[in-house]
N, C-alpha and C positions, 0 to 999 in steps of 0.2 A: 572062785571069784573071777579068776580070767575068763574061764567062758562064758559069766554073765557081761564082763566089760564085754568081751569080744560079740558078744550077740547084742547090744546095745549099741555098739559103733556101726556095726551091722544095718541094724533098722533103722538109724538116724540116716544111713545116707542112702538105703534102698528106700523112707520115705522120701528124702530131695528127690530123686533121681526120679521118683515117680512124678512127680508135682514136675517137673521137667519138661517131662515128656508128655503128660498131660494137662496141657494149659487148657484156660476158656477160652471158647471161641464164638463167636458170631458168623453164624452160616447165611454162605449166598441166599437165603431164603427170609432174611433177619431173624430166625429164631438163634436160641442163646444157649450155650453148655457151659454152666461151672462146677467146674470139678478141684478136688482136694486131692491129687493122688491117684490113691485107688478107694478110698475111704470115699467119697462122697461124688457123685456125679448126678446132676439135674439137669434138666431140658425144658429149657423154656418156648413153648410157640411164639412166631413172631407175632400172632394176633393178642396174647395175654400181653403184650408188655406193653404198657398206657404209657411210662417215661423212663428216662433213664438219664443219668447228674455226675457232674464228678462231683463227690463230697468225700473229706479226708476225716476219718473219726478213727476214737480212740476208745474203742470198747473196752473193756475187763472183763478178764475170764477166761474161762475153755477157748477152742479153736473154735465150734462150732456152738453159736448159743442161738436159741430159737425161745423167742418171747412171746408170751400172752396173745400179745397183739398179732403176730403171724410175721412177724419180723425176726428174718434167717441173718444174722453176722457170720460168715466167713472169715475168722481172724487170722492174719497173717502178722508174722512180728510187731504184732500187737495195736494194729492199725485196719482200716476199710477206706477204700478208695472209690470206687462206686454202687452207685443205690439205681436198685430198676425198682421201680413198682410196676406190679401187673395188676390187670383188671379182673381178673377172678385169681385165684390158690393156685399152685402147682403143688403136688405130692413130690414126694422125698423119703428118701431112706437115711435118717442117722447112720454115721460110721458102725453099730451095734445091731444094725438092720431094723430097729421101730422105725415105723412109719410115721409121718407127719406132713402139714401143709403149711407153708408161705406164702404169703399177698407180697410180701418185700422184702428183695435181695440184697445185701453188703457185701461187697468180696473186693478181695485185694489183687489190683494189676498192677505189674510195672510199669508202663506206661497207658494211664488209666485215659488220655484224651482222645488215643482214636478211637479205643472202643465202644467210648460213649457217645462220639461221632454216629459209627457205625450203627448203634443202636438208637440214637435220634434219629434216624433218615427208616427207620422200618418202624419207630415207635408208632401203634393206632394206625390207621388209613393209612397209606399210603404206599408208595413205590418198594421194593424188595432191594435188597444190596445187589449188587452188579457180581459178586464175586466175596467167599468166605473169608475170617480175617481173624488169625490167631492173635489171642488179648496177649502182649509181647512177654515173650520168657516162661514165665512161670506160674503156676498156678495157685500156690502155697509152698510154704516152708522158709 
């Protein structure tokens, strides 16, 4: 039983430490990475992304649940901070490696106002961000 505690205290902080180190970001380019870790990493172009909100929801369930409708939640301690819709799917790979598509993103930032800044100023038409912009902290866990 101690090597199972010990390999469970293990993976609890080698997943933080990844979510860490790999936050979301919105590159000089307005396209968009959210990532969970090492578990989940998506790539949004900046031309698929129609809008992007800060909305605070409170889903149930798994970390990663993906509905009918092609709406991807990113659940972080049990909450989603902002919502992009894009204008066609992006493909993805579940944590388990099946594949699947989203029209609309939820994931959870620590400070969810400038990313949604950053990603209103590239959202549809218009001008690209000046310079990349790590969504602050963390990316899960």
């Amino acid at each position: 039983m101690l090597v199972l505690d010990l390999w469970g205290i293990f993976f609890a902080l080698a997943l933080q430490a990844a979510c860490v180190v790999r936050p979301h970001v919105v590159g000089a380019d307005g396209s968009l990475r959210v990532r969970y870790g090492a578990l989940v990493d998506i790539r949004v172009p900046a031309g698929r992304i129609a809008s992007a909100r800060l909305e605070r929801r409170y889903p149930e369930g798994r970390m990663l649940q993906l509905g009918e409708d092609g709406t991807l939640d990113l659940i972080v301690g049990g909450q989603t901070t902002v919502t992009v819709e894009l204008t066609e799917p992006v493909a993805l790979l579940r944590p388990l490696g099946r594949p699947a598509q989203a029209r609309i993103l939820r994931f959870y930032a620590d400070d969810p106002r400038p990313a949604v800044a950053a990603l209103r100023r590239t959202a549809g038409p218009g001008p690209a961000s000046p310079a990349p912009s790590r969504i602050t902290g963390r990316s899960g866990g």
